[in-house]
C-alpha positions, 0 to 999 in steps of 0.5 A: 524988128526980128532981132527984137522979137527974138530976145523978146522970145528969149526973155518970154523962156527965161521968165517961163524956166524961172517961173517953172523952177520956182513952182518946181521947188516948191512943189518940191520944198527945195529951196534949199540954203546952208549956213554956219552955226552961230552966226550973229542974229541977222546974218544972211541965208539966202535970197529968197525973191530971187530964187523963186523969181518974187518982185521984192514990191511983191513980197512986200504986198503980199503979205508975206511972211516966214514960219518954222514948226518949232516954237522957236522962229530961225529965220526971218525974211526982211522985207526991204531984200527979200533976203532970208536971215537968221533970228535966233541964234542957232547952235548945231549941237543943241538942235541935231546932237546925234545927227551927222547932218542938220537940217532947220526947215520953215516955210514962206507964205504968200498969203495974196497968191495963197501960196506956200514955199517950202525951205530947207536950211542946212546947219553947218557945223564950226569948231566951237567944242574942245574934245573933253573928258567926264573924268578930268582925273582918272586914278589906275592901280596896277601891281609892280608884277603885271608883265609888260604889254598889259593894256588898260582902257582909258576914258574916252573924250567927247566932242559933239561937233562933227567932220573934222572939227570931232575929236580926232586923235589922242597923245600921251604924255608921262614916262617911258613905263606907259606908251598909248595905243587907240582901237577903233570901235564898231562905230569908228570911234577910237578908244584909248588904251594905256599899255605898260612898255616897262616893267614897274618897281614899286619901290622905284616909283610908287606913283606915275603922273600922265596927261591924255590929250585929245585933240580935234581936227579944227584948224587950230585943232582945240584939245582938252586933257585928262589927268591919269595917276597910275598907282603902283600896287606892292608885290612881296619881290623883296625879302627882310635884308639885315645889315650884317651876316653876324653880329657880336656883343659883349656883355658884363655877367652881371648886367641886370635881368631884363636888360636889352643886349642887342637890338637887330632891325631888318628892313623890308622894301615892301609895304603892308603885310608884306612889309611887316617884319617878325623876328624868331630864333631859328637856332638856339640851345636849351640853355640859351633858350632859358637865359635869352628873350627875343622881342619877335616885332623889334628884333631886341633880344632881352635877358631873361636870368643872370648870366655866370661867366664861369658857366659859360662866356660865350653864346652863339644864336641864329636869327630870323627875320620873316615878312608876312609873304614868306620871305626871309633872311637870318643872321648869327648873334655872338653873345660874349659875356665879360667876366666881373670879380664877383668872387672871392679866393677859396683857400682849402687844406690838402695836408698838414701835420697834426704836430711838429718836433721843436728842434724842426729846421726852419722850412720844413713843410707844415701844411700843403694849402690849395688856393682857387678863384673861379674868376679869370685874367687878373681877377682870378689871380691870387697871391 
């Protein structure tokens, strides 16, 4: 008989601490729940009847039922359980997206006891968002002559999930002339930088490809890339370059005027302005000036008059070419002109007798005669 009374005193203040907890909380509004974002419509919350200490029979006669202050109802009670369930679907991002903690509240109304139990649902978050990028495709321009170490900002990725399932670090991948440092920020969010490691050669590569990757930490981690293209800006580091320190021609006397003699391209690595080339006389006689044309964008050098092998065979020119930076190279030009048989023997008198005996003995000299030809080699030769 003692033994029965004292569990019945033990019952009498367990069912006096539960009925005190429950008037606790919901004084307090602290029925409080945690349930993963997304889960199916239906999914279970919590057991609300037994957390307040409610007879399901009772929940039922009641007239119990859930309402949020939203249009949009979260949570339902089903009735048979007196468990608390979802009714909608409940996306983290979309409800709390600057918020590190989600917090869905409602309220269960017991409309026969006039009742009102305030409940708070915290939305835990999944990794149900990859870190992505605004811009999938960023273009970077950079001059060949940036000293390496230079440091570019890269656009950051985002990813509105939070804890470890948030965007967490960030890859490169490319060539050796680019290498990846990350800054935290005031906020302790992490920005990406691009750094040079080596220095660029236009001329060696005009373009570089990289890939950012950001990675976040779900297990499996789900990443999200951005596609950089670095484009290689020309600096005037390479000068005009001609193939050879002298170039020699032979050219007939008589080739017509305006005939090209001699076409002499240069040719610059460098593009634009500082890859056009013009071409100009840097040395050249007053003579020759008259007698040669150089075409200043071609490099050709044209004939301006006829050339005379008897007065000169041959020329000597000293040839520039310059890029728009200032850079240079030169080069010698040797005209040699080949004589043609345009003229013809000149035969003159120096002396002869103005008359002669008729006993004169054969071979006596009667007249001394001088014979030139102005050509040379066998076209000067006479007999």
């Amino acid at each position: 008989m003692c033994a029965a009374g004292r569990r019945w005193g033990r019952q009498q203040r367990a069912l006096l601490c539960a009925v005190l907890l429950a008037a606790w909380q919901a004084a307090w509004g602290q029925l409080r729940y945690s349930v993963p974002e997304e889960m199916p419509k239906g999914s279970f919350v919590g057991d609300v009847a037994k957390d307040l200490g409610l007879p399901v029979l009772a929940l039922r006669d009641r007239g119990v039922r859930i309402v949020s202050a939203g249009s949009t109802q979260y949570f339902a009670l089903y009735g048979k359980t007196g468990h608390l369930v979802t009714a909608a679907r409940i996306d983290r991002e979309q409800l709390c997206e600057e918020l590190q903690q989600c917090v869905l509240r409602c309220e269960l109304i017991v409309e026969g006891e006039m009742q009102i139990y305030g409940i708070q649902v915290d939305i835990t978050d999944i990794n149900d968002n990859a870190p992505s990028f605004r811009e999938p495709e960023t273009e970077l321009k950079i001059i060949e002559t940036t000293a390496p170490g230079s440091r570019f900002p890269l656009t950051e990725a985002q990813d509105p999930d939070s804890g470890r399932n948030s965007l967490q670090s960030y890859e490169l991948s490319g060539d050796e002339h680019f290498s990846l440092a990350v800054q935290a920020g005031p906020g302790g969010d992490q920005r990406p930088e691009l750094v040079l490691a080596k220095a660029l050669d236009r001329e060696e590569a005009a373009f570089h490809e990289l890939v950012l990757r950001a990675s976040d930490g779900g297990d499996p981690a789900r990443t999200g890339t951005a596609r950089i293209r670095v484009t290689v800006l020309d600096a005037n580091d390479n000068a005009p370059v001609f193939s050879q320190a002298e170039y020699t021609v032979r050219v007939p006397e008589d080739v017509p005027v305006g005939s090209t003699l001699l076409s002499i391209p240069a040719t610059d690595a460098d593009e634009g302005l500082n890859g056009e080339i013009k071409y100009s006389f840097k040395k050249i006689t007053e003579k020759s000036s008259q007698i040669f044309q150089l075409d200043s964008d071609t490099g050709a050098i044209k004939l301006l008059r006829s050339l005379d092998f008897e007065e000169g065979d041959s020329y000597k020119l000293e040839m520039q070419a310059h890029d728009g930076g200032g850079l240079f190279d030169t080069t010698k030009v040797v005209v040699t002109v080949v004589d043609v048989n345009d003229n013809v023997p000149e035969i003159s008198v120096r002396s002869a007798l103005s008359e002669i005996s008729e006993d004169a003995l054969s071979g006596t000299v009667v007249a001394l005669l001088h014979v030139r030809d102005r050509d040379s080699g066998a076209n000067g030769e006479v007999s």
